[in-house]
C-alpha positions as CSV (number, residue, x, y, z in Angstrom):
1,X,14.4,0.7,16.7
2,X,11.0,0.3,14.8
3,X,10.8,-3.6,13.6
4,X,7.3,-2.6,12.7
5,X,7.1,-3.9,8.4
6,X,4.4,-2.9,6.2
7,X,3.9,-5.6,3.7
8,X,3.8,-4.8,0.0
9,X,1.0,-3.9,-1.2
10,X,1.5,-4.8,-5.0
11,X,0.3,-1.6,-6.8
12,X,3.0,0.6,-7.7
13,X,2.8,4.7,-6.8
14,X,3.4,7.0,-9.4
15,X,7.6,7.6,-9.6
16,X,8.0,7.8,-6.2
17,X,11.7,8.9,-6.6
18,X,11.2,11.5,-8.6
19,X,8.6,13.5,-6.4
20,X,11.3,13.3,-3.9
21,X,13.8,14.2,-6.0
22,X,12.8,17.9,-7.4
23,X,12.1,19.4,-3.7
24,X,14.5,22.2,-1.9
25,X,17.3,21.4,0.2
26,X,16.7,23.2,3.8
27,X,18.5,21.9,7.4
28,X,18.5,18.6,8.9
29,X,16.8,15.9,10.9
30,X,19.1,12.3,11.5
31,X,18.2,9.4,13.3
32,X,18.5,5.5,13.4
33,X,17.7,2.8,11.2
34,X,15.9,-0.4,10.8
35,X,18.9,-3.3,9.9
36,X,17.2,-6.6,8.7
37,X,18.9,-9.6,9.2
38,X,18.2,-13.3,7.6
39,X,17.0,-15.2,10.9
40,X,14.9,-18.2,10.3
41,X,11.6,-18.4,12.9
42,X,12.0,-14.6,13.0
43,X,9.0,-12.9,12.0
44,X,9.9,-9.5,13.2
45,X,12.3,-9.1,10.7
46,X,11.4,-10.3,7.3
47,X,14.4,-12.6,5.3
48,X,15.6,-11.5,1.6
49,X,13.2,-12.9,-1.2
50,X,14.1,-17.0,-0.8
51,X,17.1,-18.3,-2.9
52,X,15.6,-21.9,-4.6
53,X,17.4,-24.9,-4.3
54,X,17.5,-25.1,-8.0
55,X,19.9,-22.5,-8.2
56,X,24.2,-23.5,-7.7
57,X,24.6,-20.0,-5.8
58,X,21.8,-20.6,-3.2
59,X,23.8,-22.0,-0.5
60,X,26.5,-18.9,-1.6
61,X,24.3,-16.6,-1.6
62,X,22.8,-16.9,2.0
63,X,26.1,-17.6,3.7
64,X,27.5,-14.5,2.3
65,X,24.6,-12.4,3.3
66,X,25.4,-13.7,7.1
67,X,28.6,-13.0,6.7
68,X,27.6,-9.1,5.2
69,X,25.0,-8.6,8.5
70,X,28.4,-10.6,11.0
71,X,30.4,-8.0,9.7
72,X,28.4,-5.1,10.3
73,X,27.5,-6.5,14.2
74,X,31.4,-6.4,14.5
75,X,32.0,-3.2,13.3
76,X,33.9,-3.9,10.0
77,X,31.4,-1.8,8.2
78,X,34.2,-1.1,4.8
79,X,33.8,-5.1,4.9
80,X,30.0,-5.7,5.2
81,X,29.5,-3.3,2.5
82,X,31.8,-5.3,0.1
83,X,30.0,-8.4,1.1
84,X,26.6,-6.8,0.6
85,X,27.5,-5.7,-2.8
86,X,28.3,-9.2,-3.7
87,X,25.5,-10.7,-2.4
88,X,23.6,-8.1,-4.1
89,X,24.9,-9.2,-7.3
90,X,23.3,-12.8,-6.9
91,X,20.2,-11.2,-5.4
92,X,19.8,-7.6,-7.2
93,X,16.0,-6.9,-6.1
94,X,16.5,-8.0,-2.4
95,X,15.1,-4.7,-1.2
96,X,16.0,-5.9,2.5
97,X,19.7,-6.0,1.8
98,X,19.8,-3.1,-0.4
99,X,18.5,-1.1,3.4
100,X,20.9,-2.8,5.3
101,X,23.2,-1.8,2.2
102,X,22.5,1.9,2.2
103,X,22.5,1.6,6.7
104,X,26.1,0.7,6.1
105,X,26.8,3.0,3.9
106,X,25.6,5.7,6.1
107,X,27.8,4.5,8.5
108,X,30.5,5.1,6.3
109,X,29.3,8.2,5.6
110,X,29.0,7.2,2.1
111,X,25.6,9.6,2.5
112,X,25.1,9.7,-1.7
113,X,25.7,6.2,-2.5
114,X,23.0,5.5,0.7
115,X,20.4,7.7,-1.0
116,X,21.3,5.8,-4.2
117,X,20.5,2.3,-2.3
118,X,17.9,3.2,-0.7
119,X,15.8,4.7,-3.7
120,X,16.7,1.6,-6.0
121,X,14.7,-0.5,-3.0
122,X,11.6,1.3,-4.4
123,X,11.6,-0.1,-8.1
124,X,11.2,-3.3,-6.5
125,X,9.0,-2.9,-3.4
126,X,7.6,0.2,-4.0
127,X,5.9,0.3,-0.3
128,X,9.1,-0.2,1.3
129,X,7.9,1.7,4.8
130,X,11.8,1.2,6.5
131,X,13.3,2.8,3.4
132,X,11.6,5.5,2.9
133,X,11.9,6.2,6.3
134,X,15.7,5.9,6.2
135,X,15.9,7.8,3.1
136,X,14.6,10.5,5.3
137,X,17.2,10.0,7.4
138,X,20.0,9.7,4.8
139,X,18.3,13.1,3.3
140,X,18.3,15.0,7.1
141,X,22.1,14.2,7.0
142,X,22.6,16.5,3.5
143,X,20.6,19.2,5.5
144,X,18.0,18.4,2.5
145,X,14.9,19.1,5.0
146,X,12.0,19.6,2.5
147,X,13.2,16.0,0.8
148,X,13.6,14.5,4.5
149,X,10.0,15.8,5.4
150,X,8.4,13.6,2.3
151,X,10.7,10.3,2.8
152,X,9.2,10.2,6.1
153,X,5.6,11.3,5.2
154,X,5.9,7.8,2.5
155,X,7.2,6.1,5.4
156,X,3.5,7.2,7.1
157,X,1.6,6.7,4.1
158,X,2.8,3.1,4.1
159,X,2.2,2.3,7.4
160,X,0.8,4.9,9.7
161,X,2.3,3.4,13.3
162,X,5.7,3.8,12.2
163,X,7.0,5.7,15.1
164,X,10.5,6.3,14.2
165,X,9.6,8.2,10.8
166,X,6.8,10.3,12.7
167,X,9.2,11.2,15.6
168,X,12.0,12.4,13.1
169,X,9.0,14.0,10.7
170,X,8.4,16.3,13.9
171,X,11.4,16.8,14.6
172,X,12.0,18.4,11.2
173,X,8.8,20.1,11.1
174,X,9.7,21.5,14.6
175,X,13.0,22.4,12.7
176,X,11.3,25.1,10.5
177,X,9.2,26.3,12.9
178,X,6.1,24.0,11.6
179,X,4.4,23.2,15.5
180,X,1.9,22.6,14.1
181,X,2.1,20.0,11.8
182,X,4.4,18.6,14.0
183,X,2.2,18.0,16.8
184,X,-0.1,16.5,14.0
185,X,2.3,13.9,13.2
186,X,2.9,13.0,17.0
187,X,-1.2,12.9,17.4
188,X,-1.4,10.5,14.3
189,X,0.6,8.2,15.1
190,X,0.2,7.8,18.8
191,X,-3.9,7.4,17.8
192,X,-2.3,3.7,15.9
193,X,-0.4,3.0,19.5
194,X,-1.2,-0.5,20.4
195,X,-0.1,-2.3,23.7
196,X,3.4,-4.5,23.6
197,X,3.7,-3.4,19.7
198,X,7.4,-2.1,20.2
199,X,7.3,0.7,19.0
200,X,9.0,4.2,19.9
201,X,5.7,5.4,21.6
202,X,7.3,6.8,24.9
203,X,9.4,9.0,22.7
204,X,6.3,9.9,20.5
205,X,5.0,11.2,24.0
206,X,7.9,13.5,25.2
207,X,8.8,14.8,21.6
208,X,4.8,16.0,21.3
209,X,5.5,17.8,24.9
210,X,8.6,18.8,23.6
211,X,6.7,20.7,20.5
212,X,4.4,22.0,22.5
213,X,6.5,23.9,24.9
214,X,9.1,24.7,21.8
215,X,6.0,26.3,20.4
216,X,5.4,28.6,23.4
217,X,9.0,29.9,23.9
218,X,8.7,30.6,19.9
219,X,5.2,32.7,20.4
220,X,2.9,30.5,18.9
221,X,-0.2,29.4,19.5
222,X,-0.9,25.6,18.7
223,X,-3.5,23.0,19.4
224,X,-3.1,19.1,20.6
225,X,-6.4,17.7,19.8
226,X,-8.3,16.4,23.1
227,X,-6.7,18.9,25.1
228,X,-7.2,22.5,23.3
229,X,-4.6,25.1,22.8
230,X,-1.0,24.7,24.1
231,X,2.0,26.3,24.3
232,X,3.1,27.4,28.3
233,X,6.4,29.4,27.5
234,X,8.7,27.0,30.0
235,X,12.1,25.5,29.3
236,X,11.9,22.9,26.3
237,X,13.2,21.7,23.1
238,X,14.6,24.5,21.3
239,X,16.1,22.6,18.8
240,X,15.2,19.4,17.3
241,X,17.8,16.3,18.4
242,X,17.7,12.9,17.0
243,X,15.2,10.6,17.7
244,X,17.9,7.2,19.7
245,X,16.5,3.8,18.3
């Protein structure tokens, strides 16, 4: 799972929901999501905007966060849902718990009200990289491809090592018969690789192989820069499978 965050960057995009919004519905991509818990000294995983002391519901507030994020680790998902909603009624623009909110939800396979969650994160933190990338996700579960393939492209835009959204991008473009592109992706983001980072690189590496060979039994003719044309024919992917994180 990708802790990798890409921190705000202020400026707001253009109605990011709506471009996503108007696109055509094709076939699907899934995969995992990033869960964000409130851990103090943790700085893989940034905490919900801080509750001040001034306010009565502080103390309330963070408790019942832990006790939405216990409840999930135990399996009671019905539960940390409830308890996320109430939390997010003393905290309505914690974009963190709004993710781990709409992650829940698509547990419960409450797949509308995750879309819902997850594009609300967006009025708030507009460069959200994890929820746009698990919008994609949410959106490969309604077999809504096209939209899928442009969550995860903001995921990119955001921050460009996110492995998890360029794995499950090619694995959508490989969907629809896109090799190309999809070995684009792979190239990208294993070009932002760096050493002990903990990302989903090894993955990256046997899904651009994966492409490559996908693109062969198909008849096509595709290029991995460095290394020229590819595309041997052999036994590989010949259909795209989630991306485990």
């Amino acid at each position: 799972m990708s802790k990798g965050k890409a921190k705000p960057k202020g400026a707001k995009p253009a109605s990011p929901l709506a471009s996503i919004a108007v696109l055509v519905a094709l076939a699907a991509v899934s995969a995992g999501g990033v869960f964000y818990m409130m851990q103090s000294g943790d700085d893989s995983m940034p905490p919900p905007p801080k509750v001040t002391a001034k306010r009565p519901d502080a103390k309330a507030a963070t408790a019942l966060f832990h006790e939405a994020f216990g409840l999930y680790q135990s399996g009671d998902m019905a539960a940390s849902a409830d308890a996320f909603r109430r939390y997010l009624k003393m905290q309505p623009q914690d974009a963190n718990a709004l993710n781990n909110l709409g992650l829940v939800l698509m547990e419960l396979k409450e797949v509308d009200e995750a879309i819902e969650a997850f594009q609300k994160i967006f009025l708030f933190q507009p460069d959200h990289a994890d929820a746009y990338s698990n919008l994609g996700m949410a959106f490969g579960r309604q077999k809504r491809t096209e939209d899928s393939i442009v969550a995860y492209r903001g995921a990119l835009r955001v921050n460009p090592a996110h492995a998890n959204a360029a794995n499950n991008l090619a694995l959508g473009l490989q969907g629809v018969g896109r090799y190309q592109e999809a070995l684009d992706v792979l190239t990208d983001v294993l070009e932002q690789e760096k050493p002990g980072s903990g990302q989903s690189y090894g993955k990256t590496r046997e899904l651009l192989s994966g492409v490559e060979e996908a693109a062969g039994k198909a008849g096509v003719k595709v290029t991995v820069r460095g290394r020229g044309a590819g595309g041997t024919g052999s036994d590989g992917l010949s259909a795209p499978e989630p991306v485990p994180v």
